[in-house]
RONU-195888 format. One record per atom (N, C-alpha, C): x negated, y, z; atom name; residue in three letters; residue number from 1. Coordinates in steps of 0.001 Angstrom, whole numbers, plus 500000, padded with zeros to 6 digits. Each point is the difference from the previous one (the first is absolute). Example, Ala and Ser with C-alpha at 12.3 -4.5 7.8 and 13.67 -1.06 7.14 Angstrom:
BEGIN
r xx:486810 | yy:494310 | zz:507800 | name:N | resn:ALA | resi:1
r xx:500890 | yy:501190 | zz:500000 | name:CA | resn:ALA | resi:1
r xx:499100 | yy:501200 | zz:500000 | name:C | resn:ALA | resi:1
r xx:500350 | yy:501050 | zz:499280 | name:N | resn:SER | resi:2
r xx:499180 | yy:501190 | zz:500060 | name:CA | resn:SER | resi:2
r xx:500770 | yy:501090 | zz:500730 | name:C | resn:SER | resi:2
This chain:
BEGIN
r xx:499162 | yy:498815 | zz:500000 | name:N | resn:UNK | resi:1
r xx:500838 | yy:501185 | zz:500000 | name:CA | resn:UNK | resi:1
r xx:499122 | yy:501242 | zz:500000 | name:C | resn:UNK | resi:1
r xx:500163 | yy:501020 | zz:499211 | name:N | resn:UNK | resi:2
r xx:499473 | yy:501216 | zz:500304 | name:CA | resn:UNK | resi:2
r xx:501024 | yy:501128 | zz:499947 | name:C | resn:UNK | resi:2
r xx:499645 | yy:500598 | zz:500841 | name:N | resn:UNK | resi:3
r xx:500966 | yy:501268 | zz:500542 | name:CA | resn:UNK | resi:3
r xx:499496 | yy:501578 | zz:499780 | name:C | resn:UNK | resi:3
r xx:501066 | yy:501042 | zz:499589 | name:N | resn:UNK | resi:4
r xx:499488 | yy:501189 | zz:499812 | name:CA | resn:UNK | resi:4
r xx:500760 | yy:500974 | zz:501445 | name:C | resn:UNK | resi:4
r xx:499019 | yy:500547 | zz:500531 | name:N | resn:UNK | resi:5
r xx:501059 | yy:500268 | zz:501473 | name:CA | resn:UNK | resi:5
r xx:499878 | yy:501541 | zz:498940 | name:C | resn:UNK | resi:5
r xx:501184 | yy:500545 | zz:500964 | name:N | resn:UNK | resi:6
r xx:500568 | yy:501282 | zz:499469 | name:CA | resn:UNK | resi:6
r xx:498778 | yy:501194 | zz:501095 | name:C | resn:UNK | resi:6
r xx:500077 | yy:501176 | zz:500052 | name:N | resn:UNK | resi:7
r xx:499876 | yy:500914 | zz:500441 | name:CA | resn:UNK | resi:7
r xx:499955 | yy:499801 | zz:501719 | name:C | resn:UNK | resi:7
r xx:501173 | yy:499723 | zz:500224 | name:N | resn:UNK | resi:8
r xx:500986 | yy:500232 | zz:501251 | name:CA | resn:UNK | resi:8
r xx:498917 | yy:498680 | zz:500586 | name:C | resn:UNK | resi:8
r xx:499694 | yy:499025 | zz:499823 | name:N | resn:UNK | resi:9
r xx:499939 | yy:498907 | zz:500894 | name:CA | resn:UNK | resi:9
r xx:498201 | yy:500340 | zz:500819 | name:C | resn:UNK | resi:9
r xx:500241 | yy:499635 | zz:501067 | name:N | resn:UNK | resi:10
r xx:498967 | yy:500304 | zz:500823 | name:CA | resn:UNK | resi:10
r xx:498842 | yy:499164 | zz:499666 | name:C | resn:UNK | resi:10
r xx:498703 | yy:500409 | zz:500326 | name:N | resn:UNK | resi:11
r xx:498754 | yy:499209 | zz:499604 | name:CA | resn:UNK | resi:11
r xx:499676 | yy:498831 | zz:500803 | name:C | resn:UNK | resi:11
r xx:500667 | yy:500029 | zz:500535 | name:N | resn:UNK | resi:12
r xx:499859 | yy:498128 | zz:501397 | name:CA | resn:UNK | resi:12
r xx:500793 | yy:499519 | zz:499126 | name:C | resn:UNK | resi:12
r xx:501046 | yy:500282 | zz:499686 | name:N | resn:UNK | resi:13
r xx:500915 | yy:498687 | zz:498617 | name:CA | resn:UNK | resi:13
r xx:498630 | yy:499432 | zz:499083 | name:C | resn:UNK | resi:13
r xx:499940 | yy:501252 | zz:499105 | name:N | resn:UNK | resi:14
r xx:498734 | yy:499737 | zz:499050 | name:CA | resn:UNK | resi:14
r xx:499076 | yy:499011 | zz:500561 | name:C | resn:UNK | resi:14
r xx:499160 | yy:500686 | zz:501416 | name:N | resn:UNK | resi:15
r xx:499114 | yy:499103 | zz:500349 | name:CA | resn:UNK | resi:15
r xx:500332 | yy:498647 | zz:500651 | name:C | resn:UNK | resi:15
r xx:501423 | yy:499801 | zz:500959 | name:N | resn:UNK | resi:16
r xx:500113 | yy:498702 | zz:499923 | name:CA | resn:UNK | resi:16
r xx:500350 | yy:499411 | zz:498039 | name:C | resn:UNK | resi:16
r xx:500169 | yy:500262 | zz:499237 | name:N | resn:UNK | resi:17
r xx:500509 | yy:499148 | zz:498719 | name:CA | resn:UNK | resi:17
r xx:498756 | yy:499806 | zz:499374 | name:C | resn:UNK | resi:17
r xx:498952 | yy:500698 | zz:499751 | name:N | resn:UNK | resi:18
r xx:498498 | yy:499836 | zz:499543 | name:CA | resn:UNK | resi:18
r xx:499673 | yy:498720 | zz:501281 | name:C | resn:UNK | resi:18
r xx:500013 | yy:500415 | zz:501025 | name:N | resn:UNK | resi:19
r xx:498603 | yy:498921 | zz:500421 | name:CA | resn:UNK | resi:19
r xx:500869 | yy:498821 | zz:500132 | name:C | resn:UNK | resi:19
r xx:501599 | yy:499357 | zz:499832 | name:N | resn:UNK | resi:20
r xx:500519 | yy:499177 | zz:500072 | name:CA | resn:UNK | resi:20
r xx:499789 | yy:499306 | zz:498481 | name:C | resn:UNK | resi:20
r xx:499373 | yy:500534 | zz:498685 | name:N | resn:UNK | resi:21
r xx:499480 | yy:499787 | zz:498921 | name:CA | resn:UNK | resi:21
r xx:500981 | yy:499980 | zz:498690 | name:C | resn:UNK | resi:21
r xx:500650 | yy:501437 | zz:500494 | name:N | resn:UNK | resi:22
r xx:500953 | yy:499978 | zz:498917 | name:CA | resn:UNK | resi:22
r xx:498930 | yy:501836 | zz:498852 | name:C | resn:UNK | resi:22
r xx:500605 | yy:499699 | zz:499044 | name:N | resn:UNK | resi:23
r xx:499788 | yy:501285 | zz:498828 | name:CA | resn:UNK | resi:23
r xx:501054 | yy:500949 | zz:500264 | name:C | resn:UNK | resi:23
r xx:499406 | yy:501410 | zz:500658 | name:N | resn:UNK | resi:24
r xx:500902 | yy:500867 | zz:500111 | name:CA | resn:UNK | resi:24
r xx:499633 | yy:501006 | zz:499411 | name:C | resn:UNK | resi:24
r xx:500171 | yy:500849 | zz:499597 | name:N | resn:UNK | resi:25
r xx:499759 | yy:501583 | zz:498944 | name:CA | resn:UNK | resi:25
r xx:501061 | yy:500685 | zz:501439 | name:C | resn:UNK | resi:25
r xx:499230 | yy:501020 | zz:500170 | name:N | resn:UNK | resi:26
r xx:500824 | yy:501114 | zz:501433 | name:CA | resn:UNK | resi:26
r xx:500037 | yy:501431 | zz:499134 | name:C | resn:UNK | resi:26
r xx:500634 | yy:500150 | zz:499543 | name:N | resn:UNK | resi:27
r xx:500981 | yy:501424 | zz:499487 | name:CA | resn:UNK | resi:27
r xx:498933 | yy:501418 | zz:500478 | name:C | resn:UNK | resi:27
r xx:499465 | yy:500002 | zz:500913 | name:N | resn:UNK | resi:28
r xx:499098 | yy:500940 | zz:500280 | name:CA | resn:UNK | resi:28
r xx:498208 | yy:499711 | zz:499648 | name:C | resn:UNK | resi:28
r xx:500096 | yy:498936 | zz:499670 | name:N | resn:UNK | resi:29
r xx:498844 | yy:499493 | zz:499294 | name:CA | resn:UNK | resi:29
r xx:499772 | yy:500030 | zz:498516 | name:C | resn:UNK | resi:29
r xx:501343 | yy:500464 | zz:499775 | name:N | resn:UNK | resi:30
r xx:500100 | yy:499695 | zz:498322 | name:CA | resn:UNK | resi:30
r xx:500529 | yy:501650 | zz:499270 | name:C | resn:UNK | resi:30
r xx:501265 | yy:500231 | zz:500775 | name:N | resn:UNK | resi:31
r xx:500611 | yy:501399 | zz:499211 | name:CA | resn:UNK | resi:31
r xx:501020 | yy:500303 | zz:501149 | name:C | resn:UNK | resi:31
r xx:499734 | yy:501281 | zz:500935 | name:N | resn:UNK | resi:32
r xx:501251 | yy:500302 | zz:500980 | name:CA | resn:UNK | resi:32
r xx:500999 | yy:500888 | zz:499571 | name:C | resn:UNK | resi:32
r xx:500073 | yy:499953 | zz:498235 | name:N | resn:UNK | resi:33
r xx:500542 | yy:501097 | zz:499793 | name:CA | resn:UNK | resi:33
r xx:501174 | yy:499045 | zz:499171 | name:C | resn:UNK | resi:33
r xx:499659 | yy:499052 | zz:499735 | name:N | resn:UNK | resi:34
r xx:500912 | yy:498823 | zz:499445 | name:CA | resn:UNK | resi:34
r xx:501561 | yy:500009 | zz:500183 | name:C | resn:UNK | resi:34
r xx:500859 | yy:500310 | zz:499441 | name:N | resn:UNK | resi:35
r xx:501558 | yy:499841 | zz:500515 | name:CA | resn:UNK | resi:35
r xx:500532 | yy:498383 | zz:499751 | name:C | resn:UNK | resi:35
r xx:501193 | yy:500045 | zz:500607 | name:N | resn:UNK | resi:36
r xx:500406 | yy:498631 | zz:500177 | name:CA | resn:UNK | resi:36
r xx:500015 | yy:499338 | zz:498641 | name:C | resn:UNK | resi:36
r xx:500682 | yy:500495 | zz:499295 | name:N | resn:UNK | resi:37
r xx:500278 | yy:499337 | zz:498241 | name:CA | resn:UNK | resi:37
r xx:499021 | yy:499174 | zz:499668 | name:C | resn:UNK | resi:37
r xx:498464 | yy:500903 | zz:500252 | name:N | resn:UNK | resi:38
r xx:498484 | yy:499815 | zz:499327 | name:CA | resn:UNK | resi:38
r xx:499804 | yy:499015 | zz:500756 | name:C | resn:UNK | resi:38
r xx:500163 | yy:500398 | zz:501041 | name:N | resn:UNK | resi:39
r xx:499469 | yy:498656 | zz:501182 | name:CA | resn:UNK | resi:39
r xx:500862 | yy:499046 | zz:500043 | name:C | resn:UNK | resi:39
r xx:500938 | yy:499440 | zz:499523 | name:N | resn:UNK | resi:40
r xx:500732 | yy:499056 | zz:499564 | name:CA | resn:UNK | resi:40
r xx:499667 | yy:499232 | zz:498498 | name:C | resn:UNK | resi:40
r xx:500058 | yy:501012 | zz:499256 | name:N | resn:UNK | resi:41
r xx:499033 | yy:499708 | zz:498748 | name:CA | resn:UNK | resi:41
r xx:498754 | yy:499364 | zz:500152 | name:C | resn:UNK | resi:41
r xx:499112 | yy:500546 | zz:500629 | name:N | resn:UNK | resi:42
r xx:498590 | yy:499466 | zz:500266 | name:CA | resn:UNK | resi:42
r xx:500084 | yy:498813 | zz:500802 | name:C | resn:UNK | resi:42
r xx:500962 | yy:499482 | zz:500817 | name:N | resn:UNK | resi:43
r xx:499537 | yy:499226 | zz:500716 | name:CA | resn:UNK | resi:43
r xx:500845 | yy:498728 | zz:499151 | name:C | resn:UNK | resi:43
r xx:501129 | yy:500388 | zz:499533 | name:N | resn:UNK | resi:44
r xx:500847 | yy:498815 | zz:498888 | name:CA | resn:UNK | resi:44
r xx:498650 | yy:499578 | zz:498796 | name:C | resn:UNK | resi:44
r xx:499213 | yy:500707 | zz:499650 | name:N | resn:UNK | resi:45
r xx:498798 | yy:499892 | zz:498867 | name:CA | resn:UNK | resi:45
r xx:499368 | yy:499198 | zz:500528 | name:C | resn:UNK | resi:45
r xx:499407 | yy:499956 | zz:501173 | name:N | resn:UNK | resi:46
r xx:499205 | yy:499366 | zz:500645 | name:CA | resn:UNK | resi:46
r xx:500333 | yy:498803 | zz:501039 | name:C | resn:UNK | resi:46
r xx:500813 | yy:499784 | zz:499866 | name:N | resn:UNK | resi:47
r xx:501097 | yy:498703 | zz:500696 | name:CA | resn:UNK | resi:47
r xx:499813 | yy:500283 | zz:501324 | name:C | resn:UNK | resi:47
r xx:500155 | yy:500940 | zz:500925 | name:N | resn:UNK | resi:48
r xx:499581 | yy:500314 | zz:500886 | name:CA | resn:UNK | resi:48
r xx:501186 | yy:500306 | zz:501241 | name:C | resn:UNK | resi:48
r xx:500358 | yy:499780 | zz:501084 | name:N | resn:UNK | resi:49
r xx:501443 | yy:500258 | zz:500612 | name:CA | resn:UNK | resi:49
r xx:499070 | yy:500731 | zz:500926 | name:C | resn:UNK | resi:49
r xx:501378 | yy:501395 | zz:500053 | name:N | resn:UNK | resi:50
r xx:500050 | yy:501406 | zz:500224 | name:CA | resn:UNK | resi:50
r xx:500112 | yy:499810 | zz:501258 | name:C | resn:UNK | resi:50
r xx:499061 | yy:500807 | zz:501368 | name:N | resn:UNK | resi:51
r xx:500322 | yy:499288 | zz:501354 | name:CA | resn:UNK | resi:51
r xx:500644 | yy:501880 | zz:500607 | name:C | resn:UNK | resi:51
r xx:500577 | yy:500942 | zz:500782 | name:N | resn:UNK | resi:52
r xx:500663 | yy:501035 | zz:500141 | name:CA | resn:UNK | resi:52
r xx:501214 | yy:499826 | zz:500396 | name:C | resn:UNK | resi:52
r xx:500028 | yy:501525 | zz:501227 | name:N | resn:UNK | resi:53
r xx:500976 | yy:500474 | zz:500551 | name:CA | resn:UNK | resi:53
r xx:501068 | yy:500619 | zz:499396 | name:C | resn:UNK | resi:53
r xx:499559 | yy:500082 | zz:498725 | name:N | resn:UNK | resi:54
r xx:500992 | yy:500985 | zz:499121 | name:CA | resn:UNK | resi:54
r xx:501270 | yy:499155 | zz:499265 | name:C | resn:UNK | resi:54
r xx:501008 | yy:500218 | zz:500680 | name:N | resn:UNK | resi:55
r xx:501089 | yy:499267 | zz:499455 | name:CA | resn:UNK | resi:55
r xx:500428 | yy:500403 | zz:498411 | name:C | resn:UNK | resi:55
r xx:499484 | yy:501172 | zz:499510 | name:N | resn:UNK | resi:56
r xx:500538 | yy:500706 | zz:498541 | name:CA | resn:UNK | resi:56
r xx:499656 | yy:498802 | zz:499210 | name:C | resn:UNK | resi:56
r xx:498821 | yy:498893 | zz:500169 | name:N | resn:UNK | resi:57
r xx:499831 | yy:498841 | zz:499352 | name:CA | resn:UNK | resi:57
r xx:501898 | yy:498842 | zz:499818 | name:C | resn:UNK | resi:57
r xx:500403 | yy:500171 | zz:500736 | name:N | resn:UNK | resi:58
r xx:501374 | yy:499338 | zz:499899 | name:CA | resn:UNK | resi:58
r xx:500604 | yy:501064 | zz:498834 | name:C | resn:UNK | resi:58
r xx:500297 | yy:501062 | zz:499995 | name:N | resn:UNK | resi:59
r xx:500491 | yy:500392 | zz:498867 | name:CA | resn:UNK | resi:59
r xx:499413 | yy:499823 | zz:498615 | name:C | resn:UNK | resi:59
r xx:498826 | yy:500267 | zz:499875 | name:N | resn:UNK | resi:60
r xx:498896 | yy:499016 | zz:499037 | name:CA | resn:UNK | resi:60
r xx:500308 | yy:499380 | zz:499305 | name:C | resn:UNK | resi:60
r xx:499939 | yy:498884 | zz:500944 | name:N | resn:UNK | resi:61
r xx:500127 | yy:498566 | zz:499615 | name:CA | resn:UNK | resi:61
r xx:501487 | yy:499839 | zz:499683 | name:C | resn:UNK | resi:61
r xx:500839 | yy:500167 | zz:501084 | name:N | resn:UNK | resi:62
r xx:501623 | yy:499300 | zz:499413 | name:CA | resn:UNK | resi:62
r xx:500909 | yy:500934 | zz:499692 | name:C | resn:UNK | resi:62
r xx:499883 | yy:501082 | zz:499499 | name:N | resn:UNK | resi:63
r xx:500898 | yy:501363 | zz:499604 | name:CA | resn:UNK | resi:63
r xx:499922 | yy:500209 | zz:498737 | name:C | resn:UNK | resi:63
r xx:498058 | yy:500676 | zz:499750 | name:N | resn:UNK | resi:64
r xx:499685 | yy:500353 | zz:499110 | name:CA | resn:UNK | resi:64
r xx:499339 | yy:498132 | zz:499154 | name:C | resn:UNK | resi:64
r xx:499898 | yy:498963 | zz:500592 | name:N | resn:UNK | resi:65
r xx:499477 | yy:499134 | zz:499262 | name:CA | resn:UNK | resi:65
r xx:498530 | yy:499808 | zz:499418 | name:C | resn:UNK | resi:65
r xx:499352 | yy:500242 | zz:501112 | name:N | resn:UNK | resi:66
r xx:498631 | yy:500654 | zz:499507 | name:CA | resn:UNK | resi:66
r xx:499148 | yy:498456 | zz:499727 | name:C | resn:UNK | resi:66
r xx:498710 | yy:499229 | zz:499830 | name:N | resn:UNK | resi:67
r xx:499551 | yy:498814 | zz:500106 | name:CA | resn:UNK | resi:67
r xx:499487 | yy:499949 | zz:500856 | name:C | resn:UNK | resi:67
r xx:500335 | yy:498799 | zz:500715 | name:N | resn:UNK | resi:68
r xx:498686 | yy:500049 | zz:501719 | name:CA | resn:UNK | resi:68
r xx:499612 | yy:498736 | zz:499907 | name:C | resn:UNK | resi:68
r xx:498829 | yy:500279 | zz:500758 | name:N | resn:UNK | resi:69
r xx:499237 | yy:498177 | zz:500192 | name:CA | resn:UNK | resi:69
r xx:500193 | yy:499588 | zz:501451 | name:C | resn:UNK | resi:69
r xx:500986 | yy:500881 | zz:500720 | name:N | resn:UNK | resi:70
r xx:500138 | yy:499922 | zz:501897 | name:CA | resn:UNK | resi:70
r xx:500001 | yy:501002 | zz:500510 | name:C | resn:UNK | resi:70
r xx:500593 | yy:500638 | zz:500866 | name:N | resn:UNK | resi:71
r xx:499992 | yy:501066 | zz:500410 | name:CA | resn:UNK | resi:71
r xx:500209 | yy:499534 | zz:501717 | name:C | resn:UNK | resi:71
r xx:499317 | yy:500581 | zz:500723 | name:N | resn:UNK | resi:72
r xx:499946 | yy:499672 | zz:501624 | name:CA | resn:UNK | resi:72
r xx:500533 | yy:501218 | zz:500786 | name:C | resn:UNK | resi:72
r xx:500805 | yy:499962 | zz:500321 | name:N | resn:UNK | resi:73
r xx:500564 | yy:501734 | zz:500557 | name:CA | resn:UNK | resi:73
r xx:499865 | yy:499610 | zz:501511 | name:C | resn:UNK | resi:73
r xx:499443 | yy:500483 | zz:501143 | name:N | resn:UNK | resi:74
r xx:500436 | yy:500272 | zz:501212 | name:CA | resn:UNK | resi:74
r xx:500782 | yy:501195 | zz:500515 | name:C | resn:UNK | resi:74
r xx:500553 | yy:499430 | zz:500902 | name:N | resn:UNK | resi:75
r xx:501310 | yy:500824 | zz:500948 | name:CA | resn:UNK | resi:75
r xx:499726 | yy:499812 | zz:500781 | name:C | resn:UNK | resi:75
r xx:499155 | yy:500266 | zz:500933 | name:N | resn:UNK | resi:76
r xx:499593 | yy:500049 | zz:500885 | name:CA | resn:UNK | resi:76
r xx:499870 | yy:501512 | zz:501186 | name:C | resn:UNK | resi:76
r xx:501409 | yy:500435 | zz:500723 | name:N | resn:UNK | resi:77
r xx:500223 | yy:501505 | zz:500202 | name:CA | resn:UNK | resi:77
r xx:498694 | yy:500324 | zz:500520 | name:C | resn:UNK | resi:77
r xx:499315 | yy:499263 | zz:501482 | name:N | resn:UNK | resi:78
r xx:499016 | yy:500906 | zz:500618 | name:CA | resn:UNK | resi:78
r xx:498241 | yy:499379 | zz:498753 | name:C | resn:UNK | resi:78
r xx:500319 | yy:499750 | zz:499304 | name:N | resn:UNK | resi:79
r xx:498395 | yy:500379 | zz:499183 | name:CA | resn:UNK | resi:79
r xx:498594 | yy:499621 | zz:500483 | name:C | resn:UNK | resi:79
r xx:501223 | yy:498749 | zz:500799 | name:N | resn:UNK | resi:80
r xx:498868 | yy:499173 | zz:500947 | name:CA | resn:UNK | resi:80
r xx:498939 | yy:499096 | zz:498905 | name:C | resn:UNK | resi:80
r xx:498752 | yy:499972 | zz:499938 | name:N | resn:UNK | resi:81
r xx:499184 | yy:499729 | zz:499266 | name:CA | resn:UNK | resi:81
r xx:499725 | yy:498161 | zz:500377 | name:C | resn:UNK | resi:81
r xx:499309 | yy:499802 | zz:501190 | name:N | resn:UNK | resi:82
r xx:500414 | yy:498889 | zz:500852 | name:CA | resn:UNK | resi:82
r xx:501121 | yy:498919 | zz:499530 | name:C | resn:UNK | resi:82
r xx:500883 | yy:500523 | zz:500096 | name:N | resn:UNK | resi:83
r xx:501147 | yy:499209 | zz:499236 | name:CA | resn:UNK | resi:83
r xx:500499 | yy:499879 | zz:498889 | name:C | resn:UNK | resi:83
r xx:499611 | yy:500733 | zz:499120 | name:N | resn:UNK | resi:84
r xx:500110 | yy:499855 | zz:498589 | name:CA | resn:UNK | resi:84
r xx:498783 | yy:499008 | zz:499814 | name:C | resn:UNK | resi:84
r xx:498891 | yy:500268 | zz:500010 | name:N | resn:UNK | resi:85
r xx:499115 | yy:498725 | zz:500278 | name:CA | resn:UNK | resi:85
r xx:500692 | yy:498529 | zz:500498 | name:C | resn:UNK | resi:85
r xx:500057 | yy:499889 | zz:501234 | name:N | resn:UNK | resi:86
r xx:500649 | yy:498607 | zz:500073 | name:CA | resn:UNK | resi:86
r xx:500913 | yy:499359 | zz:499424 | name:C | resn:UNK | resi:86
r xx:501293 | yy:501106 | zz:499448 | name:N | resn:UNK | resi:87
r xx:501415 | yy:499187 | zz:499086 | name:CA | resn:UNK | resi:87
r xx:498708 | yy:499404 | zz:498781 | name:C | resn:UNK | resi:87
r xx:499095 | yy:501293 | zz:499750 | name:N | resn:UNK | resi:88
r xx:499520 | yy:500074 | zz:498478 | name:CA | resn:UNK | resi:88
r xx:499280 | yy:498427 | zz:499597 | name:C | resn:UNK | resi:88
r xx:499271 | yy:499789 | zz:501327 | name:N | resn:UNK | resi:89
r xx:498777 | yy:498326 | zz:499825 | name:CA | resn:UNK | resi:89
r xx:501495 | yy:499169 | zz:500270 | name:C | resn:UNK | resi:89
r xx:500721 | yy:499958 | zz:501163 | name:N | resn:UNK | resi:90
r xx:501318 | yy:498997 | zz:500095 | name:CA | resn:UNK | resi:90
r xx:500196 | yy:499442 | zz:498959 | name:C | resn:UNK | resi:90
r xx:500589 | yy:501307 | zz:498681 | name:N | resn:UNK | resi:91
r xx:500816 | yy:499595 | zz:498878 | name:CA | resn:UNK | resi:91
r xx:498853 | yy:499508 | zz:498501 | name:C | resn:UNK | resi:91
r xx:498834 | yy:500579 | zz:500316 | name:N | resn:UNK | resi:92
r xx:499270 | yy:499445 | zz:498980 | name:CA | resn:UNK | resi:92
r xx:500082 | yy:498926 | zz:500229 | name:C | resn:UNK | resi:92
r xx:499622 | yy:499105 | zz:501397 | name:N | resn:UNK | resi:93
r xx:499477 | yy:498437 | zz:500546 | name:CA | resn:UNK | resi:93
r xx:501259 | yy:499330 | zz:499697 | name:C | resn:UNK | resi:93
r xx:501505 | yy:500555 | zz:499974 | name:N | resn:UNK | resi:94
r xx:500846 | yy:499001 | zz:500118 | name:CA | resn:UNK | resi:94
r xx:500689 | yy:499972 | zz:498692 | name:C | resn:UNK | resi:94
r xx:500710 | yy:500961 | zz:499447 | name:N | resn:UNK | resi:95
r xx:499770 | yy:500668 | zz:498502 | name:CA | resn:UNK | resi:95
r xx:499209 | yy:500566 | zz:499070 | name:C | resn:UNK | resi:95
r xx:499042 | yy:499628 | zz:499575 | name:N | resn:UNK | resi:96
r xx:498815 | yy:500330 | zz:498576 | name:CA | resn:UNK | resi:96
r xx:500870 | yy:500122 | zz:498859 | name:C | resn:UNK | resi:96
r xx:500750 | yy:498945 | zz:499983 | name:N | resn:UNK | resi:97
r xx:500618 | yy:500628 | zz:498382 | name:CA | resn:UNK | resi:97
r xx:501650 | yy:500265 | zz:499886 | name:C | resn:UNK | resi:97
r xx:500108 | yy:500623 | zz:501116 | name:N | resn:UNK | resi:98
r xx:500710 | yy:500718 | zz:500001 | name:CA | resn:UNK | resi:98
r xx:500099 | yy:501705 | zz:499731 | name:C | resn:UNK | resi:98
r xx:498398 | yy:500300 | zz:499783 | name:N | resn:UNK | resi:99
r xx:499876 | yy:501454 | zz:499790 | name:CA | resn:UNK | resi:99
r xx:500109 | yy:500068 | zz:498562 | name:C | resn:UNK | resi:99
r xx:499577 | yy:499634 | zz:499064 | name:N | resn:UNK | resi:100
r xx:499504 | yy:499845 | zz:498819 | name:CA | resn:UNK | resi:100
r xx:501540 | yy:500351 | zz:499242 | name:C | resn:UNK | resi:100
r xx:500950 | yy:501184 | zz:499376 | name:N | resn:UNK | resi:101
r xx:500974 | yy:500017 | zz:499201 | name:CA | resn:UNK | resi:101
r xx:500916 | yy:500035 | zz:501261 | name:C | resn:UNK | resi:101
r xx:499567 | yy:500529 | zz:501183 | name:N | resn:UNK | resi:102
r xx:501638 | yy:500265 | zz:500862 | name:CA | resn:UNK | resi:102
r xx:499610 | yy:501587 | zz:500506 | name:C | resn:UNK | resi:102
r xx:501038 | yy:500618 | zz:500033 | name:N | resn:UNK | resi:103
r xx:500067 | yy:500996 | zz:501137 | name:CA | resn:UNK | resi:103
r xx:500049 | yy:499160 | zz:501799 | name:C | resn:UNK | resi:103
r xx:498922 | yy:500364 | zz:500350 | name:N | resn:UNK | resi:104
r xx:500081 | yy:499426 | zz:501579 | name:CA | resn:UNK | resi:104
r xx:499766 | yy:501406 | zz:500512 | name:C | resn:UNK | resi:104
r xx:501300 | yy:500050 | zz:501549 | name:N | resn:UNK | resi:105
r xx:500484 | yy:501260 | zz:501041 | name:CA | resn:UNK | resi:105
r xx:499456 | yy:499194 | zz:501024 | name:C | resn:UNK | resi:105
r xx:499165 | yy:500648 | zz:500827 | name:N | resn:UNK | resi:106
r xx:499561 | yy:499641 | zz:500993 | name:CA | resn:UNK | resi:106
r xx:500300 | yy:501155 | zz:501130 | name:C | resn:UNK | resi:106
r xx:500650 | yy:499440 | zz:500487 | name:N | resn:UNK | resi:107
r xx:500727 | yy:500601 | zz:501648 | name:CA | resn:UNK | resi:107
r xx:499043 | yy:499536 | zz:501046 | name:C | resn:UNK | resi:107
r xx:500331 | yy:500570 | zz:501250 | name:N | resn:UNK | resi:108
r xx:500108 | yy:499157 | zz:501480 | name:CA | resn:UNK | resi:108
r xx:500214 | yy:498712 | zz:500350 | name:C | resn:UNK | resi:108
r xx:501524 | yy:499986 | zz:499421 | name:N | resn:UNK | resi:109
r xx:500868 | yy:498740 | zz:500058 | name:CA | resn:UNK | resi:109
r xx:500458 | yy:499329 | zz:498495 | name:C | resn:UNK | resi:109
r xx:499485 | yy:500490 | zz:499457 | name:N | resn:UNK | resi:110
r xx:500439 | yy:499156 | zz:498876 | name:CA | resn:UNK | resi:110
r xx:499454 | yy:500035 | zz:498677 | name:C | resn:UNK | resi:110
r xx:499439 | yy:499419 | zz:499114 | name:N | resn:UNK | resi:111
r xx:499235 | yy:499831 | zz:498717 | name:CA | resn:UNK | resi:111
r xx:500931 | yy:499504 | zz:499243 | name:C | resn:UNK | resi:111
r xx:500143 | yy:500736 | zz:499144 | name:N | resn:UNK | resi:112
r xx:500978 | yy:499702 | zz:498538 | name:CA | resn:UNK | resi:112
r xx:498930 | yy:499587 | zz:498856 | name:C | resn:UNK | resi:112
r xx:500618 | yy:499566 | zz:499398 | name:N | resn:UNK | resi:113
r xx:499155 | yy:499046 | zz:498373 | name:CA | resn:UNK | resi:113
r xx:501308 | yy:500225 | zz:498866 | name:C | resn:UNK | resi:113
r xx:499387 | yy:501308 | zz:499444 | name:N | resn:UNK | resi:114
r xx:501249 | yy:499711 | zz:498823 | name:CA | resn:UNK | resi:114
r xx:499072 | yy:499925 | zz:498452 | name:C | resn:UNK | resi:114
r xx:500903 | yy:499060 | zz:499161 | name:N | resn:UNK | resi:115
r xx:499453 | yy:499741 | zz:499188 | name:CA | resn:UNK | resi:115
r xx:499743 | yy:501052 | zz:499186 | name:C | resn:UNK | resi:115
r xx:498857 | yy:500296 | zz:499033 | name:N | resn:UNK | resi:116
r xx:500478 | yy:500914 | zz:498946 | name:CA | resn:UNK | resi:116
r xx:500537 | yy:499182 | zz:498922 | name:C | resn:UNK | resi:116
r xx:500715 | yy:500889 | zz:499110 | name:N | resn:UNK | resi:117
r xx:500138 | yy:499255 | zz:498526 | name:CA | resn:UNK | resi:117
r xx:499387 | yy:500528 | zz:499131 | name:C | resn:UNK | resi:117
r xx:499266 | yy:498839 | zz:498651 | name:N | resn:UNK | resi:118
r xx:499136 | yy:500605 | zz:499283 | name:CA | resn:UNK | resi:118
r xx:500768 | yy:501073 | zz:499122 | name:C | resn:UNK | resi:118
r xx:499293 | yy:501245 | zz:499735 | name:N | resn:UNK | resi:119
r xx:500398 | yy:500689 | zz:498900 | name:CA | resn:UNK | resi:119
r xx:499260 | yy:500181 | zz:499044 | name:C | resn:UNK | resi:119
r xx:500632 | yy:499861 | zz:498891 | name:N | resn:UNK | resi:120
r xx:499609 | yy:499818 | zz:498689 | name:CA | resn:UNK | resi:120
r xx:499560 | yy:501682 | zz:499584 | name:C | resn:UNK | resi:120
């Protein structure tokens, strides 16, 4: 799996997902001036699932119909870093291919897996 984290996501995500031995490209390493479209674009090019706080990715993807290779959204109100970490290794170890072509919402209490559908 390789992942493009957005802007928004903190550098302990990044650094737990590198040394756990995944390919990540971090949005401030690459272009912080990037808007969502591009960064949806770039990361669908590169088979890459989109990891961000920014829910405008749901309109994206199932409104406007945009192409995604995964998109990982957290909801997480207090921006606890700590715990986005733990759901984050949880759901890799128990679900791996479940990221790959779903929108996954990651809450507190609850992780959603929705499928995308391919668009042509």
């Amino acid at each position: 799996m390789k992942f493009l984290a957005d802007v928004n996501i903190e550098k302990r995500i990044i650094d737990f997902l590198r040394g756990a031995g995944y390919d990540v490209l971090w949005l401030p390493d690459y272009d912080c001036h990037l808007d969502d479209e591009s960064l949806l674009k770039l990361a669908s090019g590169e088979n890459r699932i989109i990891v961000t706080n920014d829910k405008d990715f749901g309109e994206l993807t199932f409104f406007q119909r945009k192409p995604s290779a995964g998109i990982i959204l957290f909801r997480i109100n207090e921006q606890n870093v700590r715990v986005k970490i733990t759901i984050l290794k949880i759901m890799l170890l128990k679900y791996p291919e479940k990221f790959s072509n779903h929108f996954v919402v990651i809450a507190r209490k609850r992780i959603r897996f929705i499928p995308l559908e391919k668009i042509l």
